[in-house]
Backbone as a ProteinNet text record, in pm:
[ID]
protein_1_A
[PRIMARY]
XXXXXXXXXXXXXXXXXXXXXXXXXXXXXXXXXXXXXXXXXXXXXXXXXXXXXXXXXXXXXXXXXXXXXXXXXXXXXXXXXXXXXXXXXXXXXXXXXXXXXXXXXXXXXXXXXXXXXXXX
[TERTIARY]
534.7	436.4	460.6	342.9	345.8	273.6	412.7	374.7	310.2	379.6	251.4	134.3	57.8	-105.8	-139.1	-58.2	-110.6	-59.9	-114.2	-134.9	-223	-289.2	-364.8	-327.9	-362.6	-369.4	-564	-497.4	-614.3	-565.7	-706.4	-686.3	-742.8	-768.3	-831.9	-744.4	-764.8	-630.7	-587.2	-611.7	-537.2	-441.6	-495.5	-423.3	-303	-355.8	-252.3	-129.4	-154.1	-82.5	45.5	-12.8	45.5	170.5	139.4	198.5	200.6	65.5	-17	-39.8	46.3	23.4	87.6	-9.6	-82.3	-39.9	8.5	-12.9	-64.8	-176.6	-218	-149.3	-109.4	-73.5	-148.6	-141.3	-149.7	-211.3	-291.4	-324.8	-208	-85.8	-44.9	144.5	170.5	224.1	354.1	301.8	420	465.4	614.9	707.1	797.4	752.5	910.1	1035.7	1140.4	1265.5	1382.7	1348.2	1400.6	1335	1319.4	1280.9	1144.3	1106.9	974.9	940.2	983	980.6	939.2	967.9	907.4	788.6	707.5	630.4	452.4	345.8	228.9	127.6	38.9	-115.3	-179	-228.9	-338	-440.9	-519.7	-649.6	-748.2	-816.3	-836.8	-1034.1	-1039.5	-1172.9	-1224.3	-1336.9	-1419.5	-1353.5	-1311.2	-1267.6	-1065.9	-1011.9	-822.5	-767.2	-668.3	-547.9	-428.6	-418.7	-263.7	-212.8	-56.7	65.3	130	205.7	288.2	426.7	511.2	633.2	603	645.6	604.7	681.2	815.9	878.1	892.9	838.4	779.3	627.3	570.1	427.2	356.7	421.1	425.6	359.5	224.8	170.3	253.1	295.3	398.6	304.5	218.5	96	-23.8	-152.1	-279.5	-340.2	-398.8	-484.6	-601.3	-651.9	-796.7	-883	-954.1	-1071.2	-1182.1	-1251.2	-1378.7	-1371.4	-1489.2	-1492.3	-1562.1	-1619.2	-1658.9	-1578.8	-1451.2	-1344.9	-1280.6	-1211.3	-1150	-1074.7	-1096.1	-1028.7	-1069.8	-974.5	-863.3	-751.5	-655.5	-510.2	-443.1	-309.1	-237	-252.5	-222	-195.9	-98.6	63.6	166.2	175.7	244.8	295.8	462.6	426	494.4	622.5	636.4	677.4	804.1	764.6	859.6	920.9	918.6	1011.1	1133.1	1224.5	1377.5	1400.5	1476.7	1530.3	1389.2	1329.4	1188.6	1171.3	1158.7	1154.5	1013.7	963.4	809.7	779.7	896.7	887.2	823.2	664.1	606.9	472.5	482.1	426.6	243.7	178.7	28.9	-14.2	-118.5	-123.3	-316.4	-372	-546.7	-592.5	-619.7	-659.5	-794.7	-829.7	-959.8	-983.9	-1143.8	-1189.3	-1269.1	-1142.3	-1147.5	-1187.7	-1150.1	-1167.2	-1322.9	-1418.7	-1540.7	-1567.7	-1573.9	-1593.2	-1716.1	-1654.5	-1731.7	-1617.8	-1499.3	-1415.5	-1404.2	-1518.4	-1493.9	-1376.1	-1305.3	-1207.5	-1233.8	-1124.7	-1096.8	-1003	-954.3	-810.5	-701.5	-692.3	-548.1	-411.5	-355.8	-191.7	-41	3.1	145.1	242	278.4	374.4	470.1	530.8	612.4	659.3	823	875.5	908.3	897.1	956.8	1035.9	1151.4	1282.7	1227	1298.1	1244.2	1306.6	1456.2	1551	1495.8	1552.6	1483.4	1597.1	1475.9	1527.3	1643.6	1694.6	1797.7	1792.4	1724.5	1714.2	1855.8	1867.2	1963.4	2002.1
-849.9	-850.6	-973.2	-1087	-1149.7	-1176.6	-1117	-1102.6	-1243.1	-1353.8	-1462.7	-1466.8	-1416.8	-1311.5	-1279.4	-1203.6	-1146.8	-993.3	-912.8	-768.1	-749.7	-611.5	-554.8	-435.5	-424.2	-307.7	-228.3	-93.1	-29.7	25.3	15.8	109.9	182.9	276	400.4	525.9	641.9	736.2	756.8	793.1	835.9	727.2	570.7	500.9	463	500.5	470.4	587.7	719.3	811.7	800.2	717.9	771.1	647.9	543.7	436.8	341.7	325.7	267.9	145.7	28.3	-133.5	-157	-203.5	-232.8	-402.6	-408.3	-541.8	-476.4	-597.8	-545.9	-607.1	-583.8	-575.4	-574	-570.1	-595	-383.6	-368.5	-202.4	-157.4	-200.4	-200.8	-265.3	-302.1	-323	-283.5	-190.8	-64.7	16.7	46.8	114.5	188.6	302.5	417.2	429.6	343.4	323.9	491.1	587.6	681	768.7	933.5	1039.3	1002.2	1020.4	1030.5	1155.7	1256	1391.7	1455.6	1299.8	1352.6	1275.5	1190.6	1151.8	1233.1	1305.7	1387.3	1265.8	1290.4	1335.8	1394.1	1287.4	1361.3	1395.1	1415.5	1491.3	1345.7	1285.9	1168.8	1162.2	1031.5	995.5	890.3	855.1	768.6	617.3	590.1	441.1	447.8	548.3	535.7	675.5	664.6	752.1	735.9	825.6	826.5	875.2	837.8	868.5	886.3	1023	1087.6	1048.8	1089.8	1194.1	1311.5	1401.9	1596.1	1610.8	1519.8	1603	1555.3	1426.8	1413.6	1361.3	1366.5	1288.1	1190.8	1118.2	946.8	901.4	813.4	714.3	647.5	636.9	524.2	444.6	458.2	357.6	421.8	331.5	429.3	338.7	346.6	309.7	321.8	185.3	138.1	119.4	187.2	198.9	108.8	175.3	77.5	-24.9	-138.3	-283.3	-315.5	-214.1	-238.8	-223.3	-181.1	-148.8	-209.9	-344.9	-440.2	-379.3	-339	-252.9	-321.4	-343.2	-255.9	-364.9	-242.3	-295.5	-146.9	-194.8	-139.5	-147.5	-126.4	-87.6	-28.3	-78.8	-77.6	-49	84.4	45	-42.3	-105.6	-241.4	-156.4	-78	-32.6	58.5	41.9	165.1	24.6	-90.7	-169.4	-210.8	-231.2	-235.7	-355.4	-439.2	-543.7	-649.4	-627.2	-695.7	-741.4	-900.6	-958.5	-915	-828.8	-860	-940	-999.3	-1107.2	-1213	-1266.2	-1353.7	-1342.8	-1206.5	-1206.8	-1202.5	-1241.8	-1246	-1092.1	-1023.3	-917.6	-923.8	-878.5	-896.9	-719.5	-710.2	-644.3	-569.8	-449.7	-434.1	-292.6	-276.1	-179.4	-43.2	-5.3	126	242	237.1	344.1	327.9	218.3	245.3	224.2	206.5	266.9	151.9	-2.2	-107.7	-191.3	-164.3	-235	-382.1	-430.4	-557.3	-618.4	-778.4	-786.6	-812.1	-784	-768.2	-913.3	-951.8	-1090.5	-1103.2	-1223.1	-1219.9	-1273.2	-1223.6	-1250.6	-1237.2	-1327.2	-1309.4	-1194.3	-1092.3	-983.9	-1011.1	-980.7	-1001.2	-843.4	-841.5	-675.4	-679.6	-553.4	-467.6	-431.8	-444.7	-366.5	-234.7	-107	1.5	61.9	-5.5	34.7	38.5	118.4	130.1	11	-99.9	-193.2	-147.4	-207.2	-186.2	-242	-147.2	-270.7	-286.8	-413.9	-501.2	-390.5
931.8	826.7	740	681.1	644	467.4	432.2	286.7	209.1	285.7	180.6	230	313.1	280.3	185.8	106.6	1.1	25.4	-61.5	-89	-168.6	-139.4	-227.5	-294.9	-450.3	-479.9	-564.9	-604.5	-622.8	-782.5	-845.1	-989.6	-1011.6	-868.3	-866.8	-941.6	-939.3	-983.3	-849.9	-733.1	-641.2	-604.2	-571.5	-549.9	-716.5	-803	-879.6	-868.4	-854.8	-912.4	-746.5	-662.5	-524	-522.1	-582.8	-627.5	-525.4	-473.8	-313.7	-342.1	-336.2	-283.3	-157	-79.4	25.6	108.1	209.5	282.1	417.9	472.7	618.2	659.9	814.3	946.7	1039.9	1203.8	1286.3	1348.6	1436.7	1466.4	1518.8	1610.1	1681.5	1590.7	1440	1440.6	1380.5	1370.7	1278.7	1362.1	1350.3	1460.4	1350.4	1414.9	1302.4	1403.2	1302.9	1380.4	1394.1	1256.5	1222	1120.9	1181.6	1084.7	1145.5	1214.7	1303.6	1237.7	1311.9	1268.4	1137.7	1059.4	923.2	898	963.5	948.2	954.9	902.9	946.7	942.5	983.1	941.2	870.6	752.9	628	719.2	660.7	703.4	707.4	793.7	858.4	793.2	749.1	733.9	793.8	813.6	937.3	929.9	754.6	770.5	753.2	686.7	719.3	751.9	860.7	896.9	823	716.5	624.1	702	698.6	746.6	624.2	636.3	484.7	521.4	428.2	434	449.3	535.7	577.1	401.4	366.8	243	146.6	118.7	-38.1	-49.8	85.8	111.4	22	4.1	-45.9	116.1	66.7	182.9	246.2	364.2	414.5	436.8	544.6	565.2	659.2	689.9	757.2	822.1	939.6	1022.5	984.2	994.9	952.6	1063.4	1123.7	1213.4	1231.5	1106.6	1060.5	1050.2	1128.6	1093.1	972.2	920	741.8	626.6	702.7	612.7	662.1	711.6	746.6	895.9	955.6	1090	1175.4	1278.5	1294.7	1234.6	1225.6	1147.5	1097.6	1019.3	970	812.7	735.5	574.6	550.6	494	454.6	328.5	291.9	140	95	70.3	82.8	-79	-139.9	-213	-134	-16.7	69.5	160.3	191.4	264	235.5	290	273.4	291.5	165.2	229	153.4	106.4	63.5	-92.6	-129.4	-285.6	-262.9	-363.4	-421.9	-490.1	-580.2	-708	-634.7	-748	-692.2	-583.9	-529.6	-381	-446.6	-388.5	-476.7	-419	-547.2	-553.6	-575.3	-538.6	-523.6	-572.1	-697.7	-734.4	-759.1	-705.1	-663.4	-741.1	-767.4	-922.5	-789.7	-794.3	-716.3	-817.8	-962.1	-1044.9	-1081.5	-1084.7	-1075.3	-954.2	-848.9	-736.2	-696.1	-744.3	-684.2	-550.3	-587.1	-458.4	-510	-622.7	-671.7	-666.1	-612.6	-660.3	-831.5	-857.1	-1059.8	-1083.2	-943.5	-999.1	-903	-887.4	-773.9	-907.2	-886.8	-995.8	-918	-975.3	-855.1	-915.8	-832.2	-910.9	-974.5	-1108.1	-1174.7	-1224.2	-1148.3	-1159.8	-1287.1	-1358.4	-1453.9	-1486.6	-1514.1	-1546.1	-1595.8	-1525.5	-1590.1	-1699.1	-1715	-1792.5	-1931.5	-2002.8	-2207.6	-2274.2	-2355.9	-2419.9	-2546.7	-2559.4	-2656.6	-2756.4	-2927.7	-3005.7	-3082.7	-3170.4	-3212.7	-3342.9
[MASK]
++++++++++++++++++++++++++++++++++++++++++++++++++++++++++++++++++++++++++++++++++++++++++++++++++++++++++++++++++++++++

């Protein structure tokens, strides 16, 4: 997977609450090396196939079908890769919560410390 592509994310609620940013791939290019077994099937719509966790069902990633929905390919949540700088990686932001798909802005990610500041 070739993160200087880009990624996308969504500011829908589902895609926000699921904590779903996105790099495509290849239909054919995602391989589960371990815990297969824990991998299901959401319940499948005409344009993506989610793939869960069976035990905390966090998106790992979904098959994109539709050629109106950029298919075929893969869709990674790039939040679940090991070994991976996001710092920097360009991020294409799209207005899923009104339900135009518009892009809204491309911005390069800049992480967060989640830790609580310490005042003086």
């Amino acid at each position: 997977m070739d993160l200087a592509k880009g990624t996308v994310r969504c500011n829908c609620r589902g895609c926000t609450k699921r904590g779903w940013w996105m790099a495509r791939t290849g239909p054919d290019a995602v391989e589960i090396l371990a815990g297969e077994d824990h991998v299901s099937e959401a319940p499948a719509n005409p344009y993506f196939q989610r793939r869960t966790c069976s035990a905390c069902h966090v998106t790992l990633f979904g098959t994109v079908r539709a050629p109106e929905a950029g298919g075929p390919g893969t869709n990674v949540n790039v939040r679940l890769l090991d070994d991976v700088t996001l710092e920097g990686v360009s991020v294409t932001w799209l207005d899923g919560l009104s339900d135009t798909w518009e892009v809204l802005g491309t911005v390069p990610h800049v992480p967060v410390d989640p830790r609580p500041r310490r005042s003086s």
